[in-house]
C-alpha positions as CSV (number, residue, x, y, z in Angstrom):
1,X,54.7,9.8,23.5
2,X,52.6,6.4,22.8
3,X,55.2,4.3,24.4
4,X,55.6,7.0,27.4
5,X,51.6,6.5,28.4
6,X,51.8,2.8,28.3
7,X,54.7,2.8,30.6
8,X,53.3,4.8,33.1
9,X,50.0,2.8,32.8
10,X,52.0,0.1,33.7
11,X,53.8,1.6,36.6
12,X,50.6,2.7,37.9
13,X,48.8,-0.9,37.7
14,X,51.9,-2.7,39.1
15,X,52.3,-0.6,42.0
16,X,50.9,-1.5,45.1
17,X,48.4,1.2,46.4
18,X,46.6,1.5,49.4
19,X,43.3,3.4,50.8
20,X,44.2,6.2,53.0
21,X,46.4,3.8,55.4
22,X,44.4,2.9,58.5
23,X,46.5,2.7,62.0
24,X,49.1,0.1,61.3
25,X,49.4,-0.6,65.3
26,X,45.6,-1.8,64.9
27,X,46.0,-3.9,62.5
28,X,49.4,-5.9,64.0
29,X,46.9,-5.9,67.5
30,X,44.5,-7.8,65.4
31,X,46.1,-9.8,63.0
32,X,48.6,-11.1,66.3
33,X,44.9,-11.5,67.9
34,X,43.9,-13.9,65.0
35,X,46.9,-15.8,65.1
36,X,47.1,-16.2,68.6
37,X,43.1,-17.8,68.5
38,X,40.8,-14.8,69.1
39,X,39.6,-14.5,65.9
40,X,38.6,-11.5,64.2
41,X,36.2,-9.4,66.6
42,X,33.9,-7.1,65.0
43,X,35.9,-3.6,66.0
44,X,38.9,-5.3,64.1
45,X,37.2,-5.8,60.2
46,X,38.3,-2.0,59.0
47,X,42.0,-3.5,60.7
48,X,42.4,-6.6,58.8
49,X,40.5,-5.5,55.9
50,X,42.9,-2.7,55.0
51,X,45.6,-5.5,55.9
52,X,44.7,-8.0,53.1
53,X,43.5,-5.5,50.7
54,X,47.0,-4.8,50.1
55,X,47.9,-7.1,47.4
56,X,50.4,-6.5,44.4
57,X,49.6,-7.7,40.8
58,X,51.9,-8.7,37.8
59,X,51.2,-9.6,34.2
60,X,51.2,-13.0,36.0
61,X,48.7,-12.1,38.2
62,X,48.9,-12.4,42.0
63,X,52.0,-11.7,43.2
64,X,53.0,-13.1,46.8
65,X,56.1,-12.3,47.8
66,X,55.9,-8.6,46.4
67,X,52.5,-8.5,48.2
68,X,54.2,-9.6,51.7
69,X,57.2,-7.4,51.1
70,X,53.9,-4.5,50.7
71,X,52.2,-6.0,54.2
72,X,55.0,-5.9,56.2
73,X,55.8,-2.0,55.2
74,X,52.4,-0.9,56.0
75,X,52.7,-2.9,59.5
76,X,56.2,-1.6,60.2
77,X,54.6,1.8,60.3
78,X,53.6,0.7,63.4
79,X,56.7,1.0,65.2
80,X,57.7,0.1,69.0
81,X,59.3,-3.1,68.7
82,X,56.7,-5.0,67.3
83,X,59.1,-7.0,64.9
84,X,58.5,-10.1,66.1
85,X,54.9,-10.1,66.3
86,X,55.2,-8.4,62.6
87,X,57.0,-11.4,61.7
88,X,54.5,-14.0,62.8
89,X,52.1,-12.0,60.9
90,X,53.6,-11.9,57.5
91,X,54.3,-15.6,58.1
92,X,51.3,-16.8,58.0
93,X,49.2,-14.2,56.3
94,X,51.7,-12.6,53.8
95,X,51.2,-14.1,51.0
96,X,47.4,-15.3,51.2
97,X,45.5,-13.4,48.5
């Protein structure tokens, strides 16, 4: 039973978790925005917040690739042929903490 608890506390502090999700569309419009130079306008913070606030943890701590492999599933929620802007994306903001 003792061992059972631990286990799921551990599933449940290794998994990633986000907030309730925020549109996904938004937040490929504003991260693209960023990297194409227009920065990070004021409507776009709840956007890119939720974005980097998705981060996965290991007993090692901080855990890139797992936490670009979580990024790029809450942007592909977005849909429409966006892969290409979704890739640019995870490329250079993936796996920044």
């Amino acid at each position: 039973m003792k061992i059972r608890a631990i286990a799921l506390a551990l599933v449940m502090i290794l998994t990633p978790t986000t907030k309730a999700a925020a549109n996904p569309c938004s937040a490929v419009l504003c991260m693209f925005g960023m990297i194409a130079g227009g920065g990070n306008a004021g409507q776009c913070a709840s956007s890119t917040s939720e974005f980097f606030s998705i981060q996965v943890w290991n007993w090692w701590g901080f855990d890139p690739v797992s936490t670009a492999i979580a990024r790029r599933a809450f942007l592909n929620g977005c849909g429409g042929g966006v892969g290409g802007q979704i890739d640019n994306i995870i490329a250079v903001f993936g796996e920044v903490p």
